[in-house]
C-alpha positions as CSV (number, residue, x, y, z in Angstrom):
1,X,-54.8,48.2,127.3
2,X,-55.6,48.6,123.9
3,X,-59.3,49.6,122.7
4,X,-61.0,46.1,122.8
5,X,-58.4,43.9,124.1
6,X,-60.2,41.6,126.6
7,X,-56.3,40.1,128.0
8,X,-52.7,40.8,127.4
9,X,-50.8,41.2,124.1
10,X,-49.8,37.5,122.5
11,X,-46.0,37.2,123.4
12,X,-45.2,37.4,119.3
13,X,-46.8,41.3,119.0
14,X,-45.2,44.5,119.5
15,X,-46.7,47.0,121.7
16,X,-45.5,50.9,121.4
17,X,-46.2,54.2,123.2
18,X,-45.3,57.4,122.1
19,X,-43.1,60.0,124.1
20,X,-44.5,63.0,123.4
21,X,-41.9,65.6,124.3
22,X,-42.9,67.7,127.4
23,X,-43.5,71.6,127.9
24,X,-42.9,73.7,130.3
25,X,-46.3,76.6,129.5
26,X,-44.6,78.2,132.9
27,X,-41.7,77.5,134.9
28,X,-41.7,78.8,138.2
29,X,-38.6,77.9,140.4
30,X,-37.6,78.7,144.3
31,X,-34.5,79.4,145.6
32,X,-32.0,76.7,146.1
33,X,-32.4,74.5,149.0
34,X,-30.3,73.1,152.1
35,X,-29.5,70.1,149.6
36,X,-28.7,72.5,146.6
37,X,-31.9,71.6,144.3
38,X,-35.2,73.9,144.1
39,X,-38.9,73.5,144.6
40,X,-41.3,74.8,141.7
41,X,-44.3,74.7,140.1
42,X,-44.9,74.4,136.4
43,X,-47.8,73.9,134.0
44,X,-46.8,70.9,131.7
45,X,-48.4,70.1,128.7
46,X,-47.7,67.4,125.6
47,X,-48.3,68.9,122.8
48,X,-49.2,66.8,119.6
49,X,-45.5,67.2,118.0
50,X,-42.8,64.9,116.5
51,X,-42.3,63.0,119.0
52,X,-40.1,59.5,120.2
53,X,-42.1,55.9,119.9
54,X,-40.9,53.2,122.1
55,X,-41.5,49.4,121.3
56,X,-40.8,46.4,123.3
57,X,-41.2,43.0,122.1
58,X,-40.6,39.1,123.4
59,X,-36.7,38.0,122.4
60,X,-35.0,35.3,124.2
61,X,-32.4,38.1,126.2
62,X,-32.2,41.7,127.0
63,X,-31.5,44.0,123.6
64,X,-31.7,47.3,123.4
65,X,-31.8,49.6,120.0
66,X,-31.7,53.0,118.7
67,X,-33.4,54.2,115.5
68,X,-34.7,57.4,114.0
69,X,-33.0,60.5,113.3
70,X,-31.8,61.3,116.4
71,X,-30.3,58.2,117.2
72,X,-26.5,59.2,116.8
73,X,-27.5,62.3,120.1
74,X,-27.9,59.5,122.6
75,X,-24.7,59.3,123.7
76,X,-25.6,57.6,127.1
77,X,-24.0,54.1,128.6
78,X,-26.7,51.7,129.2
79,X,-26.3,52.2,133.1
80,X,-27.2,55.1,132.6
81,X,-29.9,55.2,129.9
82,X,-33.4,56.5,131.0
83,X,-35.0,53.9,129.2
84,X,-33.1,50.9,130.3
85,X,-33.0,51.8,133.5
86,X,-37.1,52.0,133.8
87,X,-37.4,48.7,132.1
88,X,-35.1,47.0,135.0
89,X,-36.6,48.7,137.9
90,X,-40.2,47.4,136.4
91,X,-38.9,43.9,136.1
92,X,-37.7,43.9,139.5
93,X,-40.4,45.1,141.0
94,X,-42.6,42.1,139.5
95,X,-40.2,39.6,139.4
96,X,-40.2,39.2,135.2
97,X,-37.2,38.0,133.5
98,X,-35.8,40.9,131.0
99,X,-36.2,38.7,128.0
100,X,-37.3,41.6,126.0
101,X,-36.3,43.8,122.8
102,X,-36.5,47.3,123.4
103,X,-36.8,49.6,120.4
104,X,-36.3,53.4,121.1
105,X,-36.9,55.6,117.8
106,X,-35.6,58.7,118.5
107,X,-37.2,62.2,117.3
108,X,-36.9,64.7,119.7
109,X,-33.4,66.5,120.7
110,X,-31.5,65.8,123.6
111,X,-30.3,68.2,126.6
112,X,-33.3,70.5,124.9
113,X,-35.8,71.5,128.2
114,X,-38.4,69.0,126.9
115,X,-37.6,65.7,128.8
116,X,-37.2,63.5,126.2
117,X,-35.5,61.4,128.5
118,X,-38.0,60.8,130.9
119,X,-40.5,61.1,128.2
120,X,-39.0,57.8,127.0
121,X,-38.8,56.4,130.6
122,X,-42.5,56.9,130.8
123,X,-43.3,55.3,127.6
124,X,-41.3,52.1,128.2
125,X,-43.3,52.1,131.7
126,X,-46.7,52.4,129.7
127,X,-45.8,50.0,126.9
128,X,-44.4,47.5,129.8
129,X,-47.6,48.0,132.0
130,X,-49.6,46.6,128.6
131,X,-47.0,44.4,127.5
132,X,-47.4,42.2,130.9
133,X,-50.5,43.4,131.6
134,X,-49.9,45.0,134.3
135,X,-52.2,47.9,136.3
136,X,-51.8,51.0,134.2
137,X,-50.8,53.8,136.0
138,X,-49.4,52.3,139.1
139,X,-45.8,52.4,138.8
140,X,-45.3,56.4,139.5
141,X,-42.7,55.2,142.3
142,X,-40.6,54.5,140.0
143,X,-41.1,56.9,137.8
144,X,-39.9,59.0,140.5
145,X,-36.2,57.8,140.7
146,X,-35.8,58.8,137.4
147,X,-34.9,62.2,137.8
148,X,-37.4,65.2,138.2
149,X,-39.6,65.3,135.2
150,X,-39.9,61.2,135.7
151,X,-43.2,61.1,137.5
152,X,-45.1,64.1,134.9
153,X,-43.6,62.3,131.6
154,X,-44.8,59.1,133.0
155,X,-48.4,60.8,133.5
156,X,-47.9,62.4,129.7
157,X,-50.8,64.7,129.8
158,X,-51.6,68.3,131.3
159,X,-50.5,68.8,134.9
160,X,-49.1,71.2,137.3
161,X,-45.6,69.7,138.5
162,X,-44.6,70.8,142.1
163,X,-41.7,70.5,144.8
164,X,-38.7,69.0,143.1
165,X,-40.8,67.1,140.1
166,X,-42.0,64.6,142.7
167,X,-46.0,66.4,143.2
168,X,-47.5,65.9,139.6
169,X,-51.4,66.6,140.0
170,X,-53.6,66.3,136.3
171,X,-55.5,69.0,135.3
172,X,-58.5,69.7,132.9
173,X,-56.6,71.4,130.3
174,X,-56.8,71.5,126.6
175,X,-53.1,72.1,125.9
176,X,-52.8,75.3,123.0
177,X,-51.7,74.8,119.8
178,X,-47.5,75.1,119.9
179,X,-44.8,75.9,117.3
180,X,-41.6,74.5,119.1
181,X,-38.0,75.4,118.0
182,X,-34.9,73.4,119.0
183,X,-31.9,75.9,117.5
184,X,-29.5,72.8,117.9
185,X,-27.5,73.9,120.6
186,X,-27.4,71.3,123.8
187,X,-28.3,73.4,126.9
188,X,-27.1,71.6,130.1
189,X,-29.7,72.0,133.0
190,X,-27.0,71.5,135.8
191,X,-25.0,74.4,134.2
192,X,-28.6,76.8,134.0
193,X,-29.2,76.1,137.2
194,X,-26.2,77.2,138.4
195,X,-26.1,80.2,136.4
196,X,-30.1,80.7,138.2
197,X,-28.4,80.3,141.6
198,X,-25.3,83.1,140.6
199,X,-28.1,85.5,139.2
200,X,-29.5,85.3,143.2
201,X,-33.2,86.5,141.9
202,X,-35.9,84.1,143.5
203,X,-39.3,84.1,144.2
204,X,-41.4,81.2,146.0
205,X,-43.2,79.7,143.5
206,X,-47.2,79.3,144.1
207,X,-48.3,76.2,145.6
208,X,-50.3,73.8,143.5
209,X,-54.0,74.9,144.6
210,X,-53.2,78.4,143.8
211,X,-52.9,77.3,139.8
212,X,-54.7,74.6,139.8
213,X,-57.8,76.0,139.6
214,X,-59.5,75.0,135.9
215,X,-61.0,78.9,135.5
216,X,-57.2,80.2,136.2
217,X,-54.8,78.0,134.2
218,X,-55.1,80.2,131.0
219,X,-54.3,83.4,133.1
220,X,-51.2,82.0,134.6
221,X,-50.1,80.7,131.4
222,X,-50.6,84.5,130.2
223,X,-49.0,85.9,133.2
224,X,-46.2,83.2,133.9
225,X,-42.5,83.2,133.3
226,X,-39.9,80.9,133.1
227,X,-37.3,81.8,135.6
228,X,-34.9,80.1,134.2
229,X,-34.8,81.6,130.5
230,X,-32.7,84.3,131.5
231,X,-29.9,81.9,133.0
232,X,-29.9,79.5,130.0
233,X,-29.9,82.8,127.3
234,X,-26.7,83.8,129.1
235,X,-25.3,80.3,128.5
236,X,-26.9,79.5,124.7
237,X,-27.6,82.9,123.2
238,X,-29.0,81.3,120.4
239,X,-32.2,81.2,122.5
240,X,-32.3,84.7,122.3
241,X,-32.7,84.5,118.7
242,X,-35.1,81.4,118.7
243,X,-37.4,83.7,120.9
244,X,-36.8,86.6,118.3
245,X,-38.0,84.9,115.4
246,X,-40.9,83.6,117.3
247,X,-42.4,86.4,118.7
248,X,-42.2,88.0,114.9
249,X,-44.4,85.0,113.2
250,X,-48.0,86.0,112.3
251,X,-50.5,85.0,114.8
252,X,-48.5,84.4,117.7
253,X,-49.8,85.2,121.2
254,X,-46.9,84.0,123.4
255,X,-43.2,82.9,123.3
256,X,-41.4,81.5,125.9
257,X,-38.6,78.8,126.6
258,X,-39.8,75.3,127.6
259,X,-37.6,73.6,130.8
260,X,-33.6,74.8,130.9
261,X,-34.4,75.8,127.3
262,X,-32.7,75.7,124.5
263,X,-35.9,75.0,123.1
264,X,-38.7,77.6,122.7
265,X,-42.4,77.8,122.2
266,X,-45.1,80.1,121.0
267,X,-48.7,79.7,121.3
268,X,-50.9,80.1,118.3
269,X,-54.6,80.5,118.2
270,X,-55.4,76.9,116.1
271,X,-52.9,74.4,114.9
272,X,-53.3,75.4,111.2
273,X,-51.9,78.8,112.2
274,X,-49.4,77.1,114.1
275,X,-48.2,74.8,110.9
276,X,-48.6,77.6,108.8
277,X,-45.8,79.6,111.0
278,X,-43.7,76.2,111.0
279,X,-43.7,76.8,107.7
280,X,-42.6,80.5,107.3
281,X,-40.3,79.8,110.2
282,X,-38.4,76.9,108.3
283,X,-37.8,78.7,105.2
284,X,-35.3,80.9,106.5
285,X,-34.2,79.3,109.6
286,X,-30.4,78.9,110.3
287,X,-29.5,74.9,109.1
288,X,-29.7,72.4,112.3
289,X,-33.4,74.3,113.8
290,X,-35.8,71.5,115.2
291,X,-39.2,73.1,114.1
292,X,-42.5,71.3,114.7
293,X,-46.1,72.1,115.3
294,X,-49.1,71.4,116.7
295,X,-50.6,68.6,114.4
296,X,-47.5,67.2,113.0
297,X,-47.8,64.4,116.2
298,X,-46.4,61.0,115.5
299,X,-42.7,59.4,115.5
């Protein structure tokens, strides 16, 4: 609930959430299994970017709409839209009638390795859990049949991810300041894994208690990887670039590829540095880049 609200929101208001985009600090992924997906382990942040705002409201039947400048990118039928399909399964599972407007405003880029998707899946989870005041945080079940990075979106703050997406675990963690770059290029994650399979270079990831340890989570961000970068650079070489540029800014301590990529991240040492690099970086960027920092948050 909100700060001070003592009951549910009057049926007339609007309640929001914001989907703050998700990244991947490491990405550490096993071998393919018996049933062709992989178990890993990640350290997942949300940084204080641009990011999506969902909104739900009373209406008398079911709408869904799409604003913001990403809008035209979701190119999904409703069946199969995130979104829609988290608002249904939380109806059903409480019985509530799906006499509701759903407002997505769109922000982040799609197919981009920062689950904007599931991002938005979460949010419409939170905003519902406040919206019929239902117990926050109790609907990760769901979240789950969303897809892998369903159950860590829903949570939307630091953890380490594990198995297939299904162990999320919270951490103490005060996520870095970012500089994220989107080089507008969609990035398919079925099509990098298979290109991680072909490559035939795995190593079992850690388990959760080896990284989860609060004194060791800025080490293994230092000495992590993201075994997929190499798979996805082969498919978008763009990212090859994006990672170029970044790793040439002023200030920056670490560049790496967030998800199945294409976009990239690089850690700076306070978010004015991190602005002040958005800055340099979008002057001479290549037209269609998706640049935002650390402290530019909001939808």
């Amino acid at each position: 609930m909100s700060p001070g609200r003592s009951g549910p929101p009057m049926m007339t208001e609007t309640v929001s959430e914001i989907a703050r985009p998700k990244v991947n600090l490491t990405l550490h992924v096993g071998p393919p299994k018996a049933n062709g997906r992989h178990d890993l382990v990640s350290l997942v942040v949300f940084p204080d970017v641009v990011a999506d705002r969902v909104s739900v409201r009373a209406a008398e039947r079911f709408a869904f709409q799409l604003t913001g400048p990403r809008a035209p990118s979701v190119d999904v039928p409703d069946d199969d839209n995130l979104v829609i399909r988290a608002a249904r399964a939380l109806a059903a599972c409480h019985g509530r009638a799906l006499d509701l407007e759903i407002t997505l405003d769109k922000h982040l880029p799609v197919a981009a390795g920062i689950g904007g998707g599931s991002c938005d899946a979460g949010a419409v989870l939170r905003a519902l859990e406040r919206f019929w005041d239902l117990p926050a945080g109790s609907h990760g079940e769901i979240a789950a049949t969303l897809g892998g990075d369903g159950p860590v979106a829903y949570l939307s703050r630091p953890a380490i991810m594990a198995g297939e997406g299904e162990k999320v675990v919270a951490v103490d963690f005060e996520a870095p300041a970012l500089l994220l770059v989107n080089p507008g290029v969609a990035c398919p994650t079925g099509a990098v894994f298979a290109g991680y399979d072909r490559r035939g270079r795995f190593a079992e990831p850690e388990t959760v208690d080896e990284v989860a340890r609060p004194e060791g989570l800025r080490g293994h961000v230092l000495s992590g990887r993201n075994d997929l970068e190499p798979a996805a650079t082969s498919l978008v070489p763009e990212i090859a670039e994006v990672l170029a540029r970044l790793r040439g800014l002023a200030g920056v301590r670490l560049a790496r590829m967030s998800g199945s990529g294409a976009t990239c991240f690089a850690v700076f040492e306070d978010a004015a540095r991190a602005c002040a690099a958005a800055d340099d970086l979008r002057r001479g960027a290549p037209a269609g880049w998706w640049i935002t920092a650390t402290g530019e948050g909001g939808a």
